[in-house]
Backbone bond lengths (Angstrom), bond angles and torsions (degrees), N, CA, C in turn:
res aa  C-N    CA-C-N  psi(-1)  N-CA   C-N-CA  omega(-1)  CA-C   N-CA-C  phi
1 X - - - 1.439 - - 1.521 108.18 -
2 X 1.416 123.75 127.12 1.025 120.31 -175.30 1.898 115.23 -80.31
3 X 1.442 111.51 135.20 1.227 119.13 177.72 1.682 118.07 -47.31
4 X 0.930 100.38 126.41 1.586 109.18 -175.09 1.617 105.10 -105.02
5 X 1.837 108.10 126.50 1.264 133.10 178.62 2.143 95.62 -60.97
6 X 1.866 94.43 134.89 1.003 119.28 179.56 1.491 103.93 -62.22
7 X 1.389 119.64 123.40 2.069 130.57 162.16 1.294 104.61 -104.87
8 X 1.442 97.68 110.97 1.627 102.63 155.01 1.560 135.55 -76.19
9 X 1.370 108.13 -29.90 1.138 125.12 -174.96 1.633 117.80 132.73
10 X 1.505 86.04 -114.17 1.582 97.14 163.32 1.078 125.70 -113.89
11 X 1.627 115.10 68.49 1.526 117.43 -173.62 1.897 119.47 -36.32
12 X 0.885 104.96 -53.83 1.416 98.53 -169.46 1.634 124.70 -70.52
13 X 1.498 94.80 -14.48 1.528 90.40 162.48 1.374 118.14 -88.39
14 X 1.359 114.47 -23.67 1.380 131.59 163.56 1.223 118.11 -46.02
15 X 1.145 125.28 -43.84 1.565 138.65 -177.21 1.578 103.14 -80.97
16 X 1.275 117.45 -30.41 1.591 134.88 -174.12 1.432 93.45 -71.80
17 X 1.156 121.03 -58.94 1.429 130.55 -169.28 1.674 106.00 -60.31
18 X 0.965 107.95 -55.47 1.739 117.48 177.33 1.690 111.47 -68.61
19 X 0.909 115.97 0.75 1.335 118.47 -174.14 1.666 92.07 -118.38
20 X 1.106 133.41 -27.61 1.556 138.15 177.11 1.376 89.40 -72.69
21 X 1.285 142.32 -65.79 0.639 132.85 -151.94 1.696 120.26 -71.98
22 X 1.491 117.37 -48.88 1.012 123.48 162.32 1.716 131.57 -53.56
23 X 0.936 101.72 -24.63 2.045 117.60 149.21 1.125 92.36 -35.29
24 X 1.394 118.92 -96.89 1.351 170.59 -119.47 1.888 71.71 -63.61
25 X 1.360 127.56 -100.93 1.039 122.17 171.11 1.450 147.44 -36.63
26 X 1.323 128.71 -45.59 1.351 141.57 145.64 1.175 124.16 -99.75
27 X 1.312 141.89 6.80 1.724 111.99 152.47 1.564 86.49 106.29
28 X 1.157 126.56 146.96 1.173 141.66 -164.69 1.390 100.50 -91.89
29 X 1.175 143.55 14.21 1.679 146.52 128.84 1.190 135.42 -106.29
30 X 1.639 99.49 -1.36 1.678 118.70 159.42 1.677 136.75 -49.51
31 X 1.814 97.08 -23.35 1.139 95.76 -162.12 1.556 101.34 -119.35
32 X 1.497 134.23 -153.72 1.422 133.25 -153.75 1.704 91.87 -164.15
33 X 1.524 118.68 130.28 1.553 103.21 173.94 1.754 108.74 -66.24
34 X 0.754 126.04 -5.32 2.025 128.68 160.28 1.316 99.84 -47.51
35 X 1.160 113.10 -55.52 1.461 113.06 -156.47 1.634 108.79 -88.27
36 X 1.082 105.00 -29.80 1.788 110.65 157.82 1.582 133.63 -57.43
37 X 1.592 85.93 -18.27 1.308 104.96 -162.96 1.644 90.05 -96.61
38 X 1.236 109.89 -58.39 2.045 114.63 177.34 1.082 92.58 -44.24
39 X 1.464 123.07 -53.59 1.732 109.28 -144.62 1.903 105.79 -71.92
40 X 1.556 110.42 -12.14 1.645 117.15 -163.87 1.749 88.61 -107.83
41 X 1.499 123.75 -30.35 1.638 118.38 155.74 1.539 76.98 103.23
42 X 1.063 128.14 35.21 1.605 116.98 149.52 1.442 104.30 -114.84
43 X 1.665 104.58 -158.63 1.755 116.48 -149.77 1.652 73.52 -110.43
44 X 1.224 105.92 157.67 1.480 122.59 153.51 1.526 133.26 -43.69
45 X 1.227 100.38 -23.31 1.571 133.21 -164.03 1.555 87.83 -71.11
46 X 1.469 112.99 -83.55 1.272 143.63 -179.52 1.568 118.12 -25.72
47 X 1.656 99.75 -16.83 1.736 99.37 -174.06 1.534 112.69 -90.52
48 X 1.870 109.63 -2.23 1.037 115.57 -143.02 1.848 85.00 -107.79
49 X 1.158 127.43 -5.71 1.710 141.43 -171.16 1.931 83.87 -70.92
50 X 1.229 100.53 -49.00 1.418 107.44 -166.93 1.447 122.35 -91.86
51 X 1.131 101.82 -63.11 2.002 94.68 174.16 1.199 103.48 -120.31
52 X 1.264 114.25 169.87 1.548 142.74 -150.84 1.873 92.76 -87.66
53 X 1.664 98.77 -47.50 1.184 91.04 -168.82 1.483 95.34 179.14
54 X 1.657 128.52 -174.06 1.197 120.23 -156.28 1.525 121.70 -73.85
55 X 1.274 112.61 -26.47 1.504 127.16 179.72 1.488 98.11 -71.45
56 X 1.549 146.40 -31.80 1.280 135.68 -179.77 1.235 96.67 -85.83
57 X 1.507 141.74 -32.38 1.434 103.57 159.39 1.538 149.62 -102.97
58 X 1.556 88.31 15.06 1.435 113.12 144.78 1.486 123.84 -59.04
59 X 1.102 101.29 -64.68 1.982 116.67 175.10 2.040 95.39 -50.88
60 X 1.006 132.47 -41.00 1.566 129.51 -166.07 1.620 105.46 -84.22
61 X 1.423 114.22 -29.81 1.554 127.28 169.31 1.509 97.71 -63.78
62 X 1.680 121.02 -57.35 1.319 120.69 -155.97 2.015 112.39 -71.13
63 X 1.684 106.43 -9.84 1.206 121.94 -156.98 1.465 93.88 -101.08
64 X 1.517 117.10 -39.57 1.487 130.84 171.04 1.443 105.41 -36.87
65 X 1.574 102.10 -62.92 1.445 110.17 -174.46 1.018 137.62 -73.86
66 X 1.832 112.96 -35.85 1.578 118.51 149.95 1.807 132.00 -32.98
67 X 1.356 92.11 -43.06 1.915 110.08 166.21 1.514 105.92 -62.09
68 X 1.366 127.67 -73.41 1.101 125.33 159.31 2.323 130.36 -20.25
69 X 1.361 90.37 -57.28 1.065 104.19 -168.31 1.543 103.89 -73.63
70 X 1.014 116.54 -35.30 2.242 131.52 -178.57 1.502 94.34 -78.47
71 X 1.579 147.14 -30.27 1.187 127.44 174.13 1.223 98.76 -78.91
72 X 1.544 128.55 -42.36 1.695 114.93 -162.12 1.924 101.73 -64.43
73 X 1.325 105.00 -44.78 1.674 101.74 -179.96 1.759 116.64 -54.58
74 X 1.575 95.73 -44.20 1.623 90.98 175.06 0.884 116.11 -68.23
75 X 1.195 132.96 -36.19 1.923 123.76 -168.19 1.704 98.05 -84.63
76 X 1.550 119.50 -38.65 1.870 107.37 154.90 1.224 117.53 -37.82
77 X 1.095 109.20 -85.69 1.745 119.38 170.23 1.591 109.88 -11.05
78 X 0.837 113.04 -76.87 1.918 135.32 173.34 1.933 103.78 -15.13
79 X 2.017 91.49 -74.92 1.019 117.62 -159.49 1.522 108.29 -67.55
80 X 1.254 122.21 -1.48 1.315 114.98 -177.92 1.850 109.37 -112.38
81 X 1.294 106.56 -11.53 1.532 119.79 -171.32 1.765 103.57 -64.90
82 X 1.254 122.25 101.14 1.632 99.26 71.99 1.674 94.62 -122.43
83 X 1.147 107.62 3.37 1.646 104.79 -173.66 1.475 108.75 -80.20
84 X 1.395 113.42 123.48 1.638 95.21 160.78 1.883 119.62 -81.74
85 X 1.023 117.72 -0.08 1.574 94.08 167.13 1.499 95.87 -103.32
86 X 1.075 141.25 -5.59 1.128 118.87 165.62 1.726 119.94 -73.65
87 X 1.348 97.09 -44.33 1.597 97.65 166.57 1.508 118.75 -56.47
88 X 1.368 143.71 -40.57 1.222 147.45 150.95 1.575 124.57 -28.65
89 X 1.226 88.40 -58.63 1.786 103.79 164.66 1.241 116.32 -64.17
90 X 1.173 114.76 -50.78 1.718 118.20 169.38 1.686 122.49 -45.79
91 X 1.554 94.90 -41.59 1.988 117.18 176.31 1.342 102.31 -65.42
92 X 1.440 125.32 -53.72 1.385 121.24 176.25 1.362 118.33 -56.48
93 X 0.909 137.50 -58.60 1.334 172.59 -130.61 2.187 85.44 -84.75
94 X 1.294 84.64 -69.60 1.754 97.12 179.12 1.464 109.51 -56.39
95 X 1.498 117.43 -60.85 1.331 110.81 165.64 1.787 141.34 -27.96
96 X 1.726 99.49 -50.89 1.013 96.40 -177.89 1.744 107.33 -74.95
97 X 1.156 107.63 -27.56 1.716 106.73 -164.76 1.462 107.45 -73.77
98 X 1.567 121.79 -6.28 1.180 129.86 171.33 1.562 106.94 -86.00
99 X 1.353 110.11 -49.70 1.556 102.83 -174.27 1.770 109.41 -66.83
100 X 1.505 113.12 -3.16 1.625 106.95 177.57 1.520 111.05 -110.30
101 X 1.431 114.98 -3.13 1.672 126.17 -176.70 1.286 108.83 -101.58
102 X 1.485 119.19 -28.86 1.570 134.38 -160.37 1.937 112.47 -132.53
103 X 1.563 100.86 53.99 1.629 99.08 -163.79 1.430 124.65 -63.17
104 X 1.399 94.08 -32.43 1.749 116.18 -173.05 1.604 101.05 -80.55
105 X 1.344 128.92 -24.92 1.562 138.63 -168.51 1.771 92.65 -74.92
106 X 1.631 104.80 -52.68 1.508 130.50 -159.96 1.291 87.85 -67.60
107 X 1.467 136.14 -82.05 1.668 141.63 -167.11 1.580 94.43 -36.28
108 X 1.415 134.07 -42.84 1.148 125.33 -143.42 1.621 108.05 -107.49
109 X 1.389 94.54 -24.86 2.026 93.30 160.02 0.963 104.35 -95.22
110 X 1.190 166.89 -6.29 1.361 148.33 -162.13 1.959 124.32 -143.58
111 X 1.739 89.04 -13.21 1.882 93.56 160.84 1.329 100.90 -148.34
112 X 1.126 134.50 36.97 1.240 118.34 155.38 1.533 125.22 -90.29
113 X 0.914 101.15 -4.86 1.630 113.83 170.43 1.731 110.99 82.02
114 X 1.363 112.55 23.98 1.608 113.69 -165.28 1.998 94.97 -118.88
115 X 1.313 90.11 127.39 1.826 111.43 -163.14 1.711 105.93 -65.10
116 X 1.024 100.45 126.94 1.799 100.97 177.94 1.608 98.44 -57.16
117 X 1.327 113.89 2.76 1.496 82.47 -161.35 1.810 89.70 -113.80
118 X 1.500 120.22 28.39 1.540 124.64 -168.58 2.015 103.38 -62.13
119 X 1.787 99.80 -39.53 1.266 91.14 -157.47 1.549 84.73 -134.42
120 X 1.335 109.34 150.62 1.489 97.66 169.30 1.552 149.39 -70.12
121 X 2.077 104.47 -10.86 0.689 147.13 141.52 1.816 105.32 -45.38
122 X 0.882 132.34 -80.15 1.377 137.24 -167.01 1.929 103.21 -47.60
123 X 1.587 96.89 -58.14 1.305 109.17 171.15 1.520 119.76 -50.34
124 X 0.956 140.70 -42.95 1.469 152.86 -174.64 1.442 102.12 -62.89
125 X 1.863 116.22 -58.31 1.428 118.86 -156.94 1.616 102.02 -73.47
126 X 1.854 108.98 -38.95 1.189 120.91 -168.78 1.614 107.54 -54.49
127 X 1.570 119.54 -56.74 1.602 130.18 153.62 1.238 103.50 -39.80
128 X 1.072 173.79 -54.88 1.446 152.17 167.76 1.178 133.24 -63.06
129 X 1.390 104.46 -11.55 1.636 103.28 174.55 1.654 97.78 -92.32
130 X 1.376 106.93 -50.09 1.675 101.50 163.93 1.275 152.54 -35.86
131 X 1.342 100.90 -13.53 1.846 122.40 -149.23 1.437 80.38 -120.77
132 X 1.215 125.41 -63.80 1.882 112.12 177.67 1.973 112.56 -58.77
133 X 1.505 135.59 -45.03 1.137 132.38 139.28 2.085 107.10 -22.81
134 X 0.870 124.46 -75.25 1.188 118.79 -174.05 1.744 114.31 -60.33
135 X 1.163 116.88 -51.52 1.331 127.14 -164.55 2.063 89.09 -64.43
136 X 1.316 134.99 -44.54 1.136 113.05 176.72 1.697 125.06 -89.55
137 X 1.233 117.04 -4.45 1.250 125.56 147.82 1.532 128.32 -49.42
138 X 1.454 103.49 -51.24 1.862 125.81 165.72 1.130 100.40 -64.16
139 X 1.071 138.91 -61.92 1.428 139.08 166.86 1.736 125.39 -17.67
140 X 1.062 84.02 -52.16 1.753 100.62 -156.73 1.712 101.45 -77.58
141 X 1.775 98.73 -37.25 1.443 120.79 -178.18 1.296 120.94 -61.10
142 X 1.568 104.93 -9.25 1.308 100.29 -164.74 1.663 105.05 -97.16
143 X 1.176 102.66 -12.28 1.742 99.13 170.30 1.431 128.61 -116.23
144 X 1.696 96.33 36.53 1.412 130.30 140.33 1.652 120.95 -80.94
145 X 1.517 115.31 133.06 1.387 113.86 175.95 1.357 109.77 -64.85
146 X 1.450 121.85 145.79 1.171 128.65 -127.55 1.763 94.94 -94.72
147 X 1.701 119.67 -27.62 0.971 101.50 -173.90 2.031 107.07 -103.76
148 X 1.978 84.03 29.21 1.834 77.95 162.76 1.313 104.27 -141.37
149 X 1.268 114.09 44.40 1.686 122.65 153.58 1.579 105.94 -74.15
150 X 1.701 105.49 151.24 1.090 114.94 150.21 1.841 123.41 -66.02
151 X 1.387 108.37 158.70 1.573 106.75 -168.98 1.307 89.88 -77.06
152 X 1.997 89.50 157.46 2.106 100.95 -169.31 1.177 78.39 -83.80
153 X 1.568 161.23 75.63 1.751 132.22 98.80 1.620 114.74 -93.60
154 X 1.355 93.00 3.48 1.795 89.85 174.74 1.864 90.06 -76.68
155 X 0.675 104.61 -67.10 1.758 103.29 -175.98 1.809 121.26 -51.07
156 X 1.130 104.50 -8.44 1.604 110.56 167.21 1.185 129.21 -118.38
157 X 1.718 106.26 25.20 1.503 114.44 169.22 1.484 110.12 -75.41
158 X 1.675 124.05 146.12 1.041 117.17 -161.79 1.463 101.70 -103.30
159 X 1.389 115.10 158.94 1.631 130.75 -165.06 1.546 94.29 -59.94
């Protein structure tokens, strides 16, 4: 009977998953793709089919979560309209419950030190979670008197 090549499944979410997780515990320079690789029960070898190396699957964790993180703001955003401070409140509100539901997503967009702008993919999702953050900030600003708004680059600092 001929030997049959090892299936994991879905390696790369597998590796995604083990790499969330290892955030989650050591810090997004805490860990080693070895140990991404034990924690998903493949060879070291195997991590290399998929990313280059640890920062690309850091950057694919951080892109996971950007997708994640741009639906929870849009459907906030949404749910608070027609009010803009309610929509604001709603954005916050979503934000934080993401950075306490999604820790390993959160460590990995926002301190891992890896540039929204790594992949264009990353770049794209990261601009959409930003642009609803901004769009209810502008919002809210606008029923501030005009010569006691904050200046529009406070509202176009990037995530």
């Amino acid at each position: 009977m001929p030997k049959r090549g090892y299936h994991h499944g879905n390696l790369r979410q597998a590796l995604i998953d083990a790499a969330l997780l290892l955030i989650e515990q050591k810090g997004p320079t805490g860990f080693t793709l070895s140990e991404a690789a034990k924690q998903a029960g493949v060879t070291p070898a195997a991590v290399y089919r998929h990313y280059e190396g640890r920062e690309d699957l850091i950057a694919e964790c951080a892109r996971q979560g950007y997708t994640i993180f741009a639906d929870l703001m849009e459907h906030a955003y949404q749910s608070g309209q027609p009010s803009a401070l309610a929509a604001f409140e709603a954005t916050g509100r979503a934000y934080l419950a993401f950075a306490r539901k999604f820790p390993g997503h959160y460590i990995a967009m926002f301190e891992s030190g890896i540039s929204v702008n790594r992949t264009p993919e990353l770049a794209d999702v990261a601009g959409r979670a930003n642009a609803v953050l901004e769009k209810a900030a502008g919002d809210l600003s606008q029923h501030i008197p005009e010569d006691k708004r904050p200046p529009a680059s406070m509202f176009s600092a990037h995530i």
